[in-house]
LOMAR-610851 format. One record per residue: residue in one letter; x, y, z of N, C-alpha, C in turn; residue number from 0. Coordinates in steps of 0.001 Angstrom, whole numbers, plus 500000, padded with zeros to 6 digits. Example, Ala and Ser with C-alpha at 12.3 -4.5 7.8 and 13.67 -1.06 7.14 Angstrom:
LOMAR-610851
SITE residuo n.east n.north   n.up ca.east ca.north  ca.up c.east c.north   c.up num
SITE       a 513190  494310 507800  512300   495500 507800 513200  496700 507800   0
SITE       s 512850  497750 507080  513670   498940 507140 512900  500030 507870   1
***
This chain:
LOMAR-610851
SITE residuo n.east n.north   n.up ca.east ca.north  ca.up c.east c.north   c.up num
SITE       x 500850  498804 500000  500000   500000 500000 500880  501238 500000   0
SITE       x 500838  501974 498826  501739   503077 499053 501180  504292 499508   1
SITE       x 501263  504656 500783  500955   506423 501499 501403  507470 500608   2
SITE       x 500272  508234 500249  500062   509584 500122 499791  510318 500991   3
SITE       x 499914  511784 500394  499557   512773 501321 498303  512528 501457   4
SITE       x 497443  512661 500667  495904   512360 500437 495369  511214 501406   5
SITE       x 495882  510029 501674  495830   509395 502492 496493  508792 503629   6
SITE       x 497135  510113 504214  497926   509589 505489 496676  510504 507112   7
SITE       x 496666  509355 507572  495724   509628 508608 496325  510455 510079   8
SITE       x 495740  510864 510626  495879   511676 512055 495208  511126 513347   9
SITE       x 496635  510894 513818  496965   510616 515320 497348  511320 516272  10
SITE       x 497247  512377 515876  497580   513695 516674 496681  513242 518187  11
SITE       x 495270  513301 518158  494365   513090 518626 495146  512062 520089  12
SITE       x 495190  510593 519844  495765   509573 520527 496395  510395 521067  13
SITE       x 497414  510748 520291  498912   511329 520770 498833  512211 522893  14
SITE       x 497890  513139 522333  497289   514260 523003 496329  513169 524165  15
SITE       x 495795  512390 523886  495159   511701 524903 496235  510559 525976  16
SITE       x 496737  510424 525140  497512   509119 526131 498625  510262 526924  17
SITE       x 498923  511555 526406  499568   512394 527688 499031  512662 528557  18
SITE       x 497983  513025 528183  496819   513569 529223 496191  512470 530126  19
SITE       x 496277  511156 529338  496798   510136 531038 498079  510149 531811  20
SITE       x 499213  510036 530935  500484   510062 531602 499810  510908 532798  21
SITE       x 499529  512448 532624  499692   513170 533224 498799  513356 534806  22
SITE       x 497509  512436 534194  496204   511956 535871 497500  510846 536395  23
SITE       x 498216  509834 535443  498927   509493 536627 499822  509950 537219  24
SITE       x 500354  510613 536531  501456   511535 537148 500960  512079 538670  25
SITE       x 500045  511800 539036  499356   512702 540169 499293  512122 541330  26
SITE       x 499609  510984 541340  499536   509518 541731 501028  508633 541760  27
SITE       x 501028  508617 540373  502947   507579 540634 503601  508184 540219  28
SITE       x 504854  508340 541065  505921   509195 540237 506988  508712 539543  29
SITE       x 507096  509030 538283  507887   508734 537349 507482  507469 536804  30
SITE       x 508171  506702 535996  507606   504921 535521 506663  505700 534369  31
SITE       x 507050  507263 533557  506438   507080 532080 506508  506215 531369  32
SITE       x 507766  505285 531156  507894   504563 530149 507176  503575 530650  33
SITE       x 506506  502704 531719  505901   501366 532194 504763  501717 531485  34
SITE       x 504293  503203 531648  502822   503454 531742 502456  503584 530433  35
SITE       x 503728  503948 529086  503106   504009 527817 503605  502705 527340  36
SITE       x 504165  501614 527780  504083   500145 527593 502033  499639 527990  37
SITE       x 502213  500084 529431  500984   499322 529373 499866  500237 528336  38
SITE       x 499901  501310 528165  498589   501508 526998 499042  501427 525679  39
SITE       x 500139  500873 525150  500738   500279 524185 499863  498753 524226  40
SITE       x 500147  498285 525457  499740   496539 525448 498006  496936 525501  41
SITE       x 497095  498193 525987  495863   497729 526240 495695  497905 524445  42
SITE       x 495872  499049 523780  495620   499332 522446 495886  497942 521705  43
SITE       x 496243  497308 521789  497418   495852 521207 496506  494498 521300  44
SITE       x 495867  494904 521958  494803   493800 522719 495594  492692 523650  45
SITE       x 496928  492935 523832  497524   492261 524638 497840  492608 526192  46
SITE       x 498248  491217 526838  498517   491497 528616 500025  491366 528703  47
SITE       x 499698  491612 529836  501540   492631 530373 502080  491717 531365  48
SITE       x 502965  491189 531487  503638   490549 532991 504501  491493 533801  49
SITE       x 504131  492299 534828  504905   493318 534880 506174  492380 536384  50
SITE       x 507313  492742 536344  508282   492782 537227 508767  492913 537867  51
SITE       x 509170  493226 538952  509366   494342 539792 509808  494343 541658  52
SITE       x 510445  494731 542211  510186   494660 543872 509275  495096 544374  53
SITE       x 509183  494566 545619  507378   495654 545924 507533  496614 546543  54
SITE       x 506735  497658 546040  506368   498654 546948 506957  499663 545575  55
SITE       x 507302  499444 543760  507540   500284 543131 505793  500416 542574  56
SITE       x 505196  500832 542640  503760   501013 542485 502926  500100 541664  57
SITE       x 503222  499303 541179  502895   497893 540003 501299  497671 540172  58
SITE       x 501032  497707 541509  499348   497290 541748 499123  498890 541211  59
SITE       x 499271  499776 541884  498801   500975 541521 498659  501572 540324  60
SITE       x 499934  501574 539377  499444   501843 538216 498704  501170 537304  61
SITE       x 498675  499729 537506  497008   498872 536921 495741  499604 537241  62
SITE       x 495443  499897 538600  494349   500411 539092 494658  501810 538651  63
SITE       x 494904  502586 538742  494857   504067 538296 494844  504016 536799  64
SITE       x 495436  503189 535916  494994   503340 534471 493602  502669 533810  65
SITE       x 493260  501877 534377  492017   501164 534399 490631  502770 534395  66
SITE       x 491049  503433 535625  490112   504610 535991 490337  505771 534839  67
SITE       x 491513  505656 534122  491590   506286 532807 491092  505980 532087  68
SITE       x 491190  505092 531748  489955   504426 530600 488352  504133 531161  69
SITE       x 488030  504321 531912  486699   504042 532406 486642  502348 532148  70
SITE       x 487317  501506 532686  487168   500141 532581 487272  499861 533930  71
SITE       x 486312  498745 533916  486100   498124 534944 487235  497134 535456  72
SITE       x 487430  497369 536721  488576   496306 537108 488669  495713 538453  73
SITE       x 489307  494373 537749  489301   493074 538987 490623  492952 539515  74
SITE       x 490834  492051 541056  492194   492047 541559 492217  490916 541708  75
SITE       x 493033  490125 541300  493056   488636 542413 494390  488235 542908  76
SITE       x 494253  487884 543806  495792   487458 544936 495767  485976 544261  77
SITE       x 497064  485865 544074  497494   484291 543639 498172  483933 544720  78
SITE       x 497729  482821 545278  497991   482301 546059 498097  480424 546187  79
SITE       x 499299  479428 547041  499229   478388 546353 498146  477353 546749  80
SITE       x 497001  478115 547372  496190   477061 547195 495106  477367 546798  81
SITE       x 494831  478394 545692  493947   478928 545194 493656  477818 543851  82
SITE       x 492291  477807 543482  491726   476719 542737 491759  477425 541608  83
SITE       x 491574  476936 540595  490851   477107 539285 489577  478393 539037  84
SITE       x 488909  477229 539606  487011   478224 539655 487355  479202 540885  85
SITE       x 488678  479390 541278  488546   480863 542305 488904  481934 541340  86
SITE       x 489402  481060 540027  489471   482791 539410 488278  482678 538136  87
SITE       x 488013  481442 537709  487339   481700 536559 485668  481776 536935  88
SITE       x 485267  481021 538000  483970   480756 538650 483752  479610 538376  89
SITE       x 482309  479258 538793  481523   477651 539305 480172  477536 539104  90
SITE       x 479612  476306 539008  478373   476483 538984 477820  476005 540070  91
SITE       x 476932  476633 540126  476289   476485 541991 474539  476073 541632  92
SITE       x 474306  474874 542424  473342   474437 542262 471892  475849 542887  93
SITE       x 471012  475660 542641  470044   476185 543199 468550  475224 542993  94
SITE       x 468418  475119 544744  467406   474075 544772 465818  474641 543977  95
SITE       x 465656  475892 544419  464434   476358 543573 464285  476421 542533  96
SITE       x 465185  476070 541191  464547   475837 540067 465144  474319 539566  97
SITE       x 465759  473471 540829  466934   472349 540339 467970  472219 539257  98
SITE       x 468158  473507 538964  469167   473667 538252 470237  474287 538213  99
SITE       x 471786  473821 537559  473116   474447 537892 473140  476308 537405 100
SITE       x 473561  477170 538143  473993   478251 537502 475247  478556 537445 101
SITE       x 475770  479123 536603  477336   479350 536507 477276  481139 537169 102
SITE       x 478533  481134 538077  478700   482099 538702 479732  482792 538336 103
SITE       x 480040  483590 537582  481547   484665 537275 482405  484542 538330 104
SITE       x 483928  484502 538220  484409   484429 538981 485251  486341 538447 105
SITE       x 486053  486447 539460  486683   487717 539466 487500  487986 538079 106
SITE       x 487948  486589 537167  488324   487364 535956 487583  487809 534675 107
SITE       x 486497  488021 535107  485167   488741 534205 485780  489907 534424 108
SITE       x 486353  490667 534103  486463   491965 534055 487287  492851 532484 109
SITE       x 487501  494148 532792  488133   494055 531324 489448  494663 531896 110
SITE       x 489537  494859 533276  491260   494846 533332 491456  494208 534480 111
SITE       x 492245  493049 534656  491972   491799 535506 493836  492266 535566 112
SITE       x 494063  492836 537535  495383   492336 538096 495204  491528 538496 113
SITE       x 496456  490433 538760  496614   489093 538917 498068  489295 539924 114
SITE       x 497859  489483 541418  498991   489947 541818 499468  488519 542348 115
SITE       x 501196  488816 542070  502091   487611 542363 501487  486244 541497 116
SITE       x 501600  486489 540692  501109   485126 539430 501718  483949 539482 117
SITE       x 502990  484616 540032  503424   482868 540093 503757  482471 541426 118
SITE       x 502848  483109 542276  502698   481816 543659 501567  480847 543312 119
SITE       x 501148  480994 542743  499848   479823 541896 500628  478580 541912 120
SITE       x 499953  477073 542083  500416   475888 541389 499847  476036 539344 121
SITE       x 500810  474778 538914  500297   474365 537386 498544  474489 537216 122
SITE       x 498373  473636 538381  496976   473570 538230 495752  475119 538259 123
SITE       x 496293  475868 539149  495618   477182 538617 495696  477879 537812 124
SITE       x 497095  477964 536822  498222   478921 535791 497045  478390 534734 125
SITE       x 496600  476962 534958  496184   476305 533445 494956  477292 533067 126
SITE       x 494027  477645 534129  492901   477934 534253 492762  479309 533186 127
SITE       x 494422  480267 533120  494594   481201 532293 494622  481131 530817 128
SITE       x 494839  479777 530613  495140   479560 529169 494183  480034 528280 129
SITE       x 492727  479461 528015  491807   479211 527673 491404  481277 527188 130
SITE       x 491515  481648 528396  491483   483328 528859 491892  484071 528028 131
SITE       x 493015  483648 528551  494204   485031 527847 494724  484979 526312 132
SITE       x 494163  483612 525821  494452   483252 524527 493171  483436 523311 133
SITE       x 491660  483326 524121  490779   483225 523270 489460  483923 524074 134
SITE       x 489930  484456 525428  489215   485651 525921 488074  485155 525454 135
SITE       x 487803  484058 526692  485970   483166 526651 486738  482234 527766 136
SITE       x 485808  481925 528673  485414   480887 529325 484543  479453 529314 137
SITE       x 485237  478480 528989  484106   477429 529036 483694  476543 529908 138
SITE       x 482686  476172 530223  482350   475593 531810 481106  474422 531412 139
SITE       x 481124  473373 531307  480634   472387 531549 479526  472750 529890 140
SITE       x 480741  472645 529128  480559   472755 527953 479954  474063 527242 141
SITE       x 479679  475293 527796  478871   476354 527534 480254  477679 527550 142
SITE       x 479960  478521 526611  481298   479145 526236 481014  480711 526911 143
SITE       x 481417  481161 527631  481071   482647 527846 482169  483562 527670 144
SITE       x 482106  484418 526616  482996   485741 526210 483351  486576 527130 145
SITE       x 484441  487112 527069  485048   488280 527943 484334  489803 526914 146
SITE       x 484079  490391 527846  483490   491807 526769 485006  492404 526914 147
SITE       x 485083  493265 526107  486699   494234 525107 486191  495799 525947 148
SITE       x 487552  496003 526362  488992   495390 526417 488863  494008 527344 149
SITE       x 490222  492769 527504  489901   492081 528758 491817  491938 528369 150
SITE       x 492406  492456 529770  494011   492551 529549 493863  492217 530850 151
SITE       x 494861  491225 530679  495596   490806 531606 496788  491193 532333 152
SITE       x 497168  492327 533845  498398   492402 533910 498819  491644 535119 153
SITE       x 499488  490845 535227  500022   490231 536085 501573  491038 536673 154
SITE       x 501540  490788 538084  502455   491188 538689 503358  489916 539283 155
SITE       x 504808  490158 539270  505466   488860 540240 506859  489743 540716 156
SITE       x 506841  489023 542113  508580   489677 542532 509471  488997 541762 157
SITE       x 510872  489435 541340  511801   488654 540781 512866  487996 541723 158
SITE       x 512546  488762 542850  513701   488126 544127 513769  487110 544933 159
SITE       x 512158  487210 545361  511847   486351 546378 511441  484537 545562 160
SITE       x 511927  483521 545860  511549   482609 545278 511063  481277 545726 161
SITE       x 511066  481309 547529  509971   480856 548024 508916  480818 548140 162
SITE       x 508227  479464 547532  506755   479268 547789 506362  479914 546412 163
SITE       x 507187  479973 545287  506862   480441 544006 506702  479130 542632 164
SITE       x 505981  479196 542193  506277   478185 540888 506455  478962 539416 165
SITE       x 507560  478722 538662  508171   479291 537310 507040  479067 536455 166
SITE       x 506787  480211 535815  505427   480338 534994 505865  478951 533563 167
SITE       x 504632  478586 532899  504715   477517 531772 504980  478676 530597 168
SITE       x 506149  478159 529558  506449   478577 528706 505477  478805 527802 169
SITE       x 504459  477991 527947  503167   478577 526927 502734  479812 527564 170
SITE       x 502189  479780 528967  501283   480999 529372 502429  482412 528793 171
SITE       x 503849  481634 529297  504770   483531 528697 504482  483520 527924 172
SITE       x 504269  482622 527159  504035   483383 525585 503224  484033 524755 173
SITE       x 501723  483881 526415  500829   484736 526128 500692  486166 526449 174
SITE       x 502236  486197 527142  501693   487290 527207 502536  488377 526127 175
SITE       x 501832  489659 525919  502341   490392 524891 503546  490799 525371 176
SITE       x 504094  491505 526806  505201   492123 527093 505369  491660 528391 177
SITE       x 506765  491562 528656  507184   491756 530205 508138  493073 530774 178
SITE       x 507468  493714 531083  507955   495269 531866 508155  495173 532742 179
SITE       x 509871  495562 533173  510075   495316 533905 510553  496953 534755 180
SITE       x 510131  496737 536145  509732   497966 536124 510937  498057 537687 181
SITE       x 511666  499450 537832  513086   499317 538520 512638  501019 539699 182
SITE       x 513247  500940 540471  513260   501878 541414 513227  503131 540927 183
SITE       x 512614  504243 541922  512554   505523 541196 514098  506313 541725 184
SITE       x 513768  506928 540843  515146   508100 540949 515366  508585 542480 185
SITE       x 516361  509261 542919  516022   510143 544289 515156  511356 544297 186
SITE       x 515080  511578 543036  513726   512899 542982 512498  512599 542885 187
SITE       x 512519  511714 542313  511226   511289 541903 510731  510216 543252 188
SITE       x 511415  509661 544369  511178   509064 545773 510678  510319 546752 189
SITE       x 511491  511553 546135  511083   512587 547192 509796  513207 546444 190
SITE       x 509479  513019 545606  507839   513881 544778 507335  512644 545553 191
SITE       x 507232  511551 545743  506489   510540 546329 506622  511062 547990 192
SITE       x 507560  510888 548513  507517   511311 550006 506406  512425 550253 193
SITE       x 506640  513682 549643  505944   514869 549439 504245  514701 549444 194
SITE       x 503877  513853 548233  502735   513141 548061 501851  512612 548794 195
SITE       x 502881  511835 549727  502128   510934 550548 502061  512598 552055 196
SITE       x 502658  513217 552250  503137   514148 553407 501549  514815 552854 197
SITE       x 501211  514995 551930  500225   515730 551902 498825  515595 551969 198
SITE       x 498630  514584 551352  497565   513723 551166 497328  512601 549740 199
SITE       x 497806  511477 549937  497920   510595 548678 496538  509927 548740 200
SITE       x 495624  509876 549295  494425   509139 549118 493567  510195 548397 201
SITE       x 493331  511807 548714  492743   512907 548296 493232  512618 546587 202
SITE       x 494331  512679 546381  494673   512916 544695 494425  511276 544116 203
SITE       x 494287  510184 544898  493793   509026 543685 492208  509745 543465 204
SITE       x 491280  510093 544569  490574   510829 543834 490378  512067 542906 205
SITE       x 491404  512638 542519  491395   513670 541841 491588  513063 540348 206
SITE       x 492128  511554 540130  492759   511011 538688 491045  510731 538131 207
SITE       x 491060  511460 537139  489575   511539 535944 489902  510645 534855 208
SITE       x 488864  510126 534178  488730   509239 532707 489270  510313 532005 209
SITE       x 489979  509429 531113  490314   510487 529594 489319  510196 528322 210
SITE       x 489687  508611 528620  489018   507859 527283 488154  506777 528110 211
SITE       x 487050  506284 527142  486181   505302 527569 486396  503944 527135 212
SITE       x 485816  502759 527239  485875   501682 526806 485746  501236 525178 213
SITE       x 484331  502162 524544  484008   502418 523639 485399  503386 522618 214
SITE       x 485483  504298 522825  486830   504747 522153 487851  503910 521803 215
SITE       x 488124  503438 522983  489322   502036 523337 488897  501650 521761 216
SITE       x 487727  500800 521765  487912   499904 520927 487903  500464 519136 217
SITE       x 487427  501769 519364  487021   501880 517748 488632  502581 517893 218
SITE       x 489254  503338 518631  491085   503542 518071 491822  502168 517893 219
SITE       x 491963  501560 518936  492108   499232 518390 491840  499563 516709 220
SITE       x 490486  499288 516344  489923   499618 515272 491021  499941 513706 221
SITE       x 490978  501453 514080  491911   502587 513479 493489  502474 513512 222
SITE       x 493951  501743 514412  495329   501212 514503 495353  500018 513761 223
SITE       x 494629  498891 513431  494815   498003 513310 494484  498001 511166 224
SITE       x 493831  498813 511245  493721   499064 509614 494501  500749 508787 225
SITE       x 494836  501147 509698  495702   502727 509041 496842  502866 509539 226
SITE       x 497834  502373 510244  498943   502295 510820 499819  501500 509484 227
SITE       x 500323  502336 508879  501236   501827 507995 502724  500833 508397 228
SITE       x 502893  499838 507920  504092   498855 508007 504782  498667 506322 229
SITE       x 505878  499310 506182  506292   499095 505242 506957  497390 504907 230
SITE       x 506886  496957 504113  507223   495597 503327 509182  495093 504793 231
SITE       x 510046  496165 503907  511264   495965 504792 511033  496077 506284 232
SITE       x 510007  496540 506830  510066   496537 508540 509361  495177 508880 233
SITE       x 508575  494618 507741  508119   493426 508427 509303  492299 508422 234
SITE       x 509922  492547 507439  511327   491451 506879 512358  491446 508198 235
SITE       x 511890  493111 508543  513338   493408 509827 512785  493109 510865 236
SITE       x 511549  492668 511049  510779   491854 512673 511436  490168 512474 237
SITE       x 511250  489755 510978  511266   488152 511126 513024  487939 511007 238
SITE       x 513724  488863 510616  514747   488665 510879 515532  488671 511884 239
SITE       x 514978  489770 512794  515262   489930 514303 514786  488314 515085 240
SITE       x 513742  488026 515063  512790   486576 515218 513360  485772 515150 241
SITE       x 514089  485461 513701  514887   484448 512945 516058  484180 513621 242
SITE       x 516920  485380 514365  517625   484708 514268 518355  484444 516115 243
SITE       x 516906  484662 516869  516961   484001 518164 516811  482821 517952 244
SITE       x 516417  482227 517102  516350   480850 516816 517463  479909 516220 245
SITE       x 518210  480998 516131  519692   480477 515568 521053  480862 516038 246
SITE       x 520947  481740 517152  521269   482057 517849 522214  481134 518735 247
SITE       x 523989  481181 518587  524257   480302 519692 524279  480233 521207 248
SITE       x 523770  481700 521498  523960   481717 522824 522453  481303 523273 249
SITE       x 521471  480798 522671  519696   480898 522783 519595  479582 522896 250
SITE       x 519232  478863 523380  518527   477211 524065 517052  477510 523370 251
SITE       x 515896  478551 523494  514956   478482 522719 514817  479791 522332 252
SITE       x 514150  479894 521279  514054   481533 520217 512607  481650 520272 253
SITE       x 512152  482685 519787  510440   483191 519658 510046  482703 518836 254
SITE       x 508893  482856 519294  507555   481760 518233 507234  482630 517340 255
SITE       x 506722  482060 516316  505929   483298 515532 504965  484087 516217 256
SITE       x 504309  483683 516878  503467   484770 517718 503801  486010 518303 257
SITE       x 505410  485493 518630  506191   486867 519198 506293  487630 518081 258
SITE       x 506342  487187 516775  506744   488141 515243 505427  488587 515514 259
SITE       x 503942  488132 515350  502842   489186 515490 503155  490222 516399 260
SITE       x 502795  489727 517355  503153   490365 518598 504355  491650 518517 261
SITE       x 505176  491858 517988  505709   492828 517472 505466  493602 516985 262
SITE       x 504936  493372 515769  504203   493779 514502 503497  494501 514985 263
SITE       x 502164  494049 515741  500771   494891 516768 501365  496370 517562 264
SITE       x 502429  495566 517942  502674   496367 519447 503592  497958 518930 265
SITE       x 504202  497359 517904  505020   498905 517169 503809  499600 516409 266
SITE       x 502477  499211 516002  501294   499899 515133 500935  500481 516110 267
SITE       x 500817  500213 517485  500119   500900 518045 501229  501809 518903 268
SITE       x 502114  501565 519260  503390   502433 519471 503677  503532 518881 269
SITE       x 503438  503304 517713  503724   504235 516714 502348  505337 516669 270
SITE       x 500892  504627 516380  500093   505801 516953 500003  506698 518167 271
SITE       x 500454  506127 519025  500688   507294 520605 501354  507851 520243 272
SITE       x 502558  507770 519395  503249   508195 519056 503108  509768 517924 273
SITE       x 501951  509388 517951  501075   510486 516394 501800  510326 515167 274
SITE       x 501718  508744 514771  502671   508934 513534 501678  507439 513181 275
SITE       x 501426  507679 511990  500478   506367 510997 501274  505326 510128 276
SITE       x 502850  505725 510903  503336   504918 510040 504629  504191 511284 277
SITE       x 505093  502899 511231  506038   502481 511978 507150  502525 511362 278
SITE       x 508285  502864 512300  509772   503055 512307 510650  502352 512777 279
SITE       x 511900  502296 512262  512839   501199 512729 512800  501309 514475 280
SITE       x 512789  502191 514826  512937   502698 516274 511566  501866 516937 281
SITE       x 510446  501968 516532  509256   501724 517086 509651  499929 517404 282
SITE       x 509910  499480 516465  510433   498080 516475 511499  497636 517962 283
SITE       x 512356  498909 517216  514150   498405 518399 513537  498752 520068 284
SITE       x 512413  499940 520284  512075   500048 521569 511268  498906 522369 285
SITE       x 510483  497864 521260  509471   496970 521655 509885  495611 521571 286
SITE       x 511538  495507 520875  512122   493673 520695 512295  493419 522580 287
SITE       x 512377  494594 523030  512609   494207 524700 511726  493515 525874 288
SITE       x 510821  494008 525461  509594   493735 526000 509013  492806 525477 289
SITE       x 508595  492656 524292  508148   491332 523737 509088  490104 523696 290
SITE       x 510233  490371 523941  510847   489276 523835 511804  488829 524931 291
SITE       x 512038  489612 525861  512893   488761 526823 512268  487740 527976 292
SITE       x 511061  487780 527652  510078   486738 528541 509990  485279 527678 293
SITE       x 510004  485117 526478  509805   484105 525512 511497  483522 525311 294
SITE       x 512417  484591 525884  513536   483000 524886 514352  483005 526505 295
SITE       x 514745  481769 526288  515747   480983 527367 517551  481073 526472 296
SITE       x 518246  481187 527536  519408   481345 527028 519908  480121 527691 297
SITE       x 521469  479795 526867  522228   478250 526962 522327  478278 528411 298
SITE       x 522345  477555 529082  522978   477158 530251 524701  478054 530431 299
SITE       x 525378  478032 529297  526875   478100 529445 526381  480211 529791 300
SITE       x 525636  480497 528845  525337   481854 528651 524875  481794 530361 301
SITE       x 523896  481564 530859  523096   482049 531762 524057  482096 533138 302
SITE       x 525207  481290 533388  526290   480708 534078 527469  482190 533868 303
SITE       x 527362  482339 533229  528370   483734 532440 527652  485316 533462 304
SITE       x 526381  485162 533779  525697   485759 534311 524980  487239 533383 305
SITE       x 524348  486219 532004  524441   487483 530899 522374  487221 531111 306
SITE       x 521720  487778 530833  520503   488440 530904 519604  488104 529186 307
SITE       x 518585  487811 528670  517626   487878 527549 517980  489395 526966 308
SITE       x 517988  490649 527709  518224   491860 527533 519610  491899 526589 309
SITE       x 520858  491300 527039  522249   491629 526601 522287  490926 524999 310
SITE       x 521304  489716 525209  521179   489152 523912 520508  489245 523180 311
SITE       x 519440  490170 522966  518859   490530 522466 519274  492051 521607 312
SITE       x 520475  492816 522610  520926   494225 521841 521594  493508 521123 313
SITE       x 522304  492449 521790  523412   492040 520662 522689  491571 519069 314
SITE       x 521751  491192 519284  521226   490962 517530 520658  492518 517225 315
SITE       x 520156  492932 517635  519842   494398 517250 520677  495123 516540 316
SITE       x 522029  494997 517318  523468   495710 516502 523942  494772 515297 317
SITE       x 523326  493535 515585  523959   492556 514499 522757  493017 513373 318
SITE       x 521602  493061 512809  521087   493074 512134 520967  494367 511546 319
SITE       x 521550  494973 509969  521820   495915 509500 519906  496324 509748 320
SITE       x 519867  497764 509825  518091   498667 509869 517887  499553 508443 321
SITE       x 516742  498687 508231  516396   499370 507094 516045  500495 507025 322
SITE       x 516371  501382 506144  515907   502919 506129 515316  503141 504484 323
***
């Protein structure tokens, strides 16, 4: 499809809205812009987030405070290891007055579902996500019930603590769109928080207003997903980036093709916050991080070396000439 002037579209609009959230959260968490235009990167994307982190860097909070930006409704659930299945998806519960089963929603009916500490869960609850986060519907004793749009998943986990934790299944990472990993604030930005809280931090979560609604959400989804230009060479320079974690000697396993979608999505809509209808080598090199250091495992000899998904991943970045 070749862009004309005549037909290059305006994102100005987005652009101007997703600051004007930065900025209700800004009121609320300090600093963590870049977490916060990952996660409305991943809600626009239709994808969920695994976010990272020690506690107490705001991770629950900025789920819940961006949720109230968008006017979406939102669920919390504590993972915990003896939490069941039907504690997150629901059950059907008999009722003697009409003798028949009803199915009861469980807490991940929602359209922005935190999932804090995800992987203190056993296998047996993680499974319960699959079905979810992949085809966003529930099925229960054969009867299928839809998630209404948006339905994102962000899960939170410590990276330190590793008691009483179980290592997520390489399928569920791979559902998810990004892992953000999210790192301590500055010393200025600890003291705008000190300040915050000295003054009144419960008064200003009420002061954070909707920008955008649910409905918007979906018709910009919409507009990103059919006017966001991808030129021919940027898709070649995703599967080549892709390609060659898979060939990779320092890589034990490389990304699926899903991670190549998953790219693809996540720079279209990157690129519209961005107010630009068209994606750039850059939009790509900012998002191979996030989409991909949750999906590949490095050699044993590599991981022993004490090198990171991150170090190997710039390293193909610099290895793969960028098309211009």
């Amino acid at each position: 499809m070749e862009i004309t002037l005549e037909n290059r579209f305006n994102f100005e609009d987005l652009h101007n809205n997703v600051n004007e959230i930065k900025a209700e959260l800004a009121k609320v968490v300090m600093g963590q812009q870049q977490v916060i235009e990952l996660l409305i990167t991943a809600i626009l994307s239709d994808g969920h987030a695994l976010i990272e982190g020690p506690p107490g860097v705001a991770k629950t909070l900025m789920a819940k405070m961006l949720a109230k930006t968008i006017k979406a409704d939102f669920g919390r659930i504590q993972f915990t290891p003896d939490l069941m299945p039907s504690d997150v998806t629901g059950t059907s519960v008999y009722l003697p007055g009409s003798g028949k089963f009803e199915f009861k929603k469980g807490p991940i009916f929602s359209n922005i579902v935190l999932i804090d500490e995800i992987n203190r869960a056993p296998a047996k609850t993680q499974a319960a996500l699959f079905e979810v986060m992949e085809e966003r519907q529930i099925t229960n004793d054969g009867i299928t019930y839809p998630m209404s749009y948006p339905f994102i998943v962000l899960a939170t986990q410590n990276p330190i603590e590793q008691e009483g934790t179980y290592r997520l299944p390489e399928a569920q990472l791979d559902r998810f769109l990004f892992k953000i990993n999210v790192t301590y604030p500055s010393i200025e930005e600890e003291i705008k928080a000190l300040n915050l809280h000295h003054e009144g931090f419960v008064s200003r979560i009420g002061e954070v207003k909707p920008i955008l609604d649910v409905t918007t959400m979906a018709q910009l989804r919409e507009k990103i997903i059919k006017q966001v230009h991808v030129e021919a060479k940027l898709m070649e320079y995703i599967v080549k980036i892709s390609n060659n974690t898979r060939e990779n000697k320092f890589i034990y396993l490389g990304v699926s093709p899903r991670a190549s979608i998953a790219l693809l999505n996540s720079s279209k809509a990157l690129a519209a916050i961005r107010g630009r209808d068209f994606v750039t080598p850059e939009d790509i090199q900012d998002l191979v991080y996030p989409v991909f250091r949750h999906r590949i495992i490095l050699t044993p000899e590599k991981e022993m070396e004490g090198s990171n998904t991150d170090d190997i991943i710039k390293l193909i970045i610099q290895k793969i000439e960028v098309p211009r």
